[in-house]
C-alpha positions as CSV (number, residue, x, y, z in Angstrom):
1,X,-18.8,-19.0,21.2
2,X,-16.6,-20.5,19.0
3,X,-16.5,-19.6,15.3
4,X,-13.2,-20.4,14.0
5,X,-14.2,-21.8,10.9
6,X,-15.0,-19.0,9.7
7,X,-12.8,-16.8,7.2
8,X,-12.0,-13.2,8.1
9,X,-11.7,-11.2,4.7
10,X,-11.7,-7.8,3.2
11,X,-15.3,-6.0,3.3
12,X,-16.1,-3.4,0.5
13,X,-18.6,-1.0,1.0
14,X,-19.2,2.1,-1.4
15,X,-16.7,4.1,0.3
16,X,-14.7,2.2,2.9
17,X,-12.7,-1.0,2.8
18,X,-12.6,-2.6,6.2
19,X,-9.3,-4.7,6.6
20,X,-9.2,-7.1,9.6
21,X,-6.6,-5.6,12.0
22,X,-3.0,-6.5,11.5
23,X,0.1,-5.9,13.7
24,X,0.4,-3.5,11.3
25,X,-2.2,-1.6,12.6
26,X,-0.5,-1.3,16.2
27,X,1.0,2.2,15.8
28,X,-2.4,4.0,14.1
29,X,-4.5,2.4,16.9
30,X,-2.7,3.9,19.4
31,X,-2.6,7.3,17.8
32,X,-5.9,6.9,18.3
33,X,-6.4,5.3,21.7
34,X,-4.5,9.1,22.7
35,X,-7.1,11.2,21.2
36,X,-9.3,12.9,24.4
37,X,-12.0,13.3,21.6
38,X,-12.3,9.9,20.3
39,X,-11.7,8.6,24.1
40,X,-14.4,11.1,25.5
41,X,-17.1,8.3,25.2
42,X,-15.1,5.7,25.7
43,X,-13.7,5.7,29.0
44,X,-11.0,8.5,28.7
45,X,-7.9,8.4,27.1
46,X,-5.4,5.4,27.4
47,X,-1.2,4.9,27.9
48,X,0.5,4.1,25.1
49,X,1.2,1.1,27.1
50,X,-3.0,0.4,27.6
51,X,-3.2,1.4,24.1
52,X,-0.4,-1.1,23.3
53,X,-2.0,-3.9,24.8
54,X,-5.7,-3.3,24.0
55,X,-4.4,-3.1,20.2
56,X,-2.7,-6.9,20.4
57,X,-5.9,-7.9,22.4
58,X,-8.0,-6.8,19.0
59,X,-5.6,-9.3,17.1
60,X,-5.6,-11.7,19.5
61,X,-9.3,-11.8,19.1
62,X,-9.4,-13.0,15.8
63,X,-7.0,-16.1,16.6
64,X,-9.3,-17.1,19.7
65,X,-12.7,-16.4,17.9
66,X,-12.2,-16.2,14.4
67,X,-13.8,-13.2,14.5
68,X,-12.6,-9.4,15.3
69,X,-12.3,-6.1,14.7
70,X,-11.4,-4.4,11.2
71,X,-9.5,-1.2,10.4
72,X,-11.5,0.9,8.3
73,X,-10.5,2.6,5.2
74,X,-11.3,5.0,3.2
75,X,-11.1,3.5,-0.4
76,X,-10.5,6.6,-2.3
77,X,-7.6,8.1,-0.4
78,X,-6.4,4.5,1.0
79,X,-5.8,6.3,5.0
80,X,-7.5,4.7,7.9
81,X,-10.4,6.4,9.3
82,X,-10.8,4.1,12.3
83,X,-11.6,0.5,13.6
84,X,-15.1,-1.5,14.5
85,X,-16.5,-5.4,13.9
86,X,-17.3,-7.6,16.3
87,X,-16.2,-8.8,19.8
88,X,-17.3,-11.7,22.4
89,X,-18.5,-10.8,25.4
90,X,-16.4,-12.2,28.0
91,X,-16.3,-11.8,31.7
92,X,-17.4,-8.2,31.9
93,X,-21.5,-8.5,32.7
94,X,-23.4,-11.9,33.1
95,X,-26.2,-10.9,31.0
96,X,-23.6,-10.4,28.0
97,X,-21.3,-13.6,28.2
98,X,-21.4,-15.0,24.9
99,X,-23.4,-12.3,23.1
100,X,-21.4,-10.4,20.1
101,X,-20.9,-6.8,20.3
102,X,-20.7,-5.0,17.1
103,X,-19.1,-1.8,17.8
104,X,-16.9,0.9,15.9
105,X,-14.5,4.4,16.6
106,X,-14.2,7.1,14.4
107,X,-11.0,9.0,14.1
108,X,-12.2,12.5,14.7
109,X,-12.0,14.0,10.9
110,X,-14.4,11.2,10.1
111,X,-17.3,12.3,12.4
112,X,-20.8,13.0,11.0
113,X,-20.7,12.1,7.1
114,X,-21.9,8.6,6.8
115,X,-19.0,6.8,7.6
116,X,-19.9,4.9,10.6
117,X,-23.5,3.7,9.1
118,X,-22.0,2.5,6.2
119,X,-19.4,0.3,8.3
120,X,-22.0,-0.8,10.5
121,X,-24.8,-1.6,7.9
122,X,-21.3,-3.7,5.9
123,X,-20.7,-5.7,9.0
124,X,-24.6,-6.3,10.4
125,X,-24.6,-7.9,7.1
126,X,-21.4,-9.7,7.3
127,X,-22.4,-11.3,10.7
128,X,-25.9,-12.6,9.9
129,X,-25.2,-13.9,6.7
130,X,-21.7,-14.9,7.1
131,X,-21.1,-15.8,10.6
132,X,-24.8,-17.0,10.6
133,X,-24.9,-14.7,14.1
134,X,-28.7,-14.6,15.7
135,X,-28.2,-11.4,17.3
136,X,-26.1,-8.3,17.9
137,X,-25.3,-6.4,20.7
138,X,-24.3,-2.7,20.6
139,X,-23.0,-1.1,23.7
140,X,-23.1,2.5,23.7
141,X,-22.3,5.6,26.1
142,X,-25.5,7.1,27.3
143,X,-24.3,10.3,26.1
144,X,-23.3,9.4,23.0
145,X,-26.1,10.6,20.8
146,X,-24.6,10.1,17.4
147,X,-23.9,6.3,18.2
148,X,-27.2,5.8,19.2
149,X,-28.9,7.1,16.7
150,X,-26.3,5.4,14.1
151,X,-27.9,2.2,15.8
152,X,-31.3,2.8,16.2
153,X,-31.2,3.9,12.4
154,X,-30.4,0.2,11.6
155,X,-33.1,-1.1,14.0
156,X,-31.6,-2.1,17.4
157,X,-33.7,-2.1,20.0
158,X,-32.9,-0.6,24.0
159,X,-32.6,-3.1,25.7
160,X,-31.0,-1.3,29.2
161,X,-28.3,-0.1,31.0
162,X,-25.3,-2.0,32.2
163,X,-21.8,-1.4,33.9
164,X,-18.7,-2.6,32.2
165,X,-15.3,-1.8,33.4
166,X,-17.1,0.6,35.9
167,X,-18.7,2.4,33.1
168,X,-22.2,3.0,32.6
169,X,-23.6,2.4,28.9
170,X,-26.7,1.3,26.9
171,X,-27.1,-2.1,25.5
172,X,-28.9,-1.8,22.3
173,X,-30.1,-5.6,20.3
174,X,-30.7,-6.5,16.8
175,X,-31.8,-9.4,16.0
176,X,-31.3,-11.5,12.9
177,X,-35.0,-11.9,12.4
178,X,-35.4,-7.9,13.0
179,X,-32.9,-8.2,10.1
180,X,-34.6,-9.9,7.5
């Protein structure tokens, strides 16, 4: 998948602004990336070299797809809050080559107050009606209860379980037409 056409900009939703991520962005991401509770679903905490590198891999992103990741802010105190948007699946399970992921992490503070529905309703909309996507792909930590139920609120479907990077998660599906 190739969508470079497209133009990354701002998103405004209610509360948030989501920003697509910047060099800029490097030193907060890995503050993050170092947090055992924000890693505890994810895999575990990373280096700062790992963090480093999965940060410019986000940017890079965007220049190979024209897609990416956003930071997300909060607009009335203008402090980041955390990162999510969109990915291509690429060489990590052959069920999911191609297929966009649509994912997001919460900086701790942020957890449980509406934050992460609102980003994820901003960019389910942003990627069926801008990027004209036909489906989404949301991959999820079986244990991660809040996720899932942030995604099954907006209508993804199970669709199983798969092992990426070693790591067992649930692969949840909206389509556009499920959208509509």
């Amino acid at each position: 998948m190739n969508i470079k056409n497209t133009k990354a900009a701002m998103i405004q939703t209610k509360n948030l602004n989501l920003i697509p991520i910047q060099a800029s962005d490097i030193t907060y991401l890995i503050s993050l990336y170092e947090k055992p509770e924000v890693r505890k679903e994810l895999g575990g905490v990373l280096t700062k070299d790992q963090a480093k590198m999965r940060s410019e891999s986000l940017i890079a992103h965007w220049k190979e797809y024209g897609i990416g990741f956003y930071m997300i802010y909060s607009k009335e105190k203008n402090t980041p809050m955390g990162y999510g948007g969109f990915r291509v699946f690429k060489n990590q399970h052959p069920d999911l080559e191609g297929k966009v992921e649509i994912g997001y992490v919460l900086d701790v503070p942020y957890w449980g107050q509406g934050y992460a529905k609102e980003a994820v309703q901003a960019w389910i909309k942003t990627g069926f009606e801008q990027f004209k996507f036909e489906d989404l792909t949301a991959i999820i930590s079986p244990t991660n209860a809040a996720s899932i139920a942030v995604v099954k609120k907006m209508g993804f479907e199970f669709l199983g379980q798969y092992k990426i990077d070693g790591v067992d998660n649930s692969a949840f599906r909206l389509a556009c037409k499920m959208y509509d």
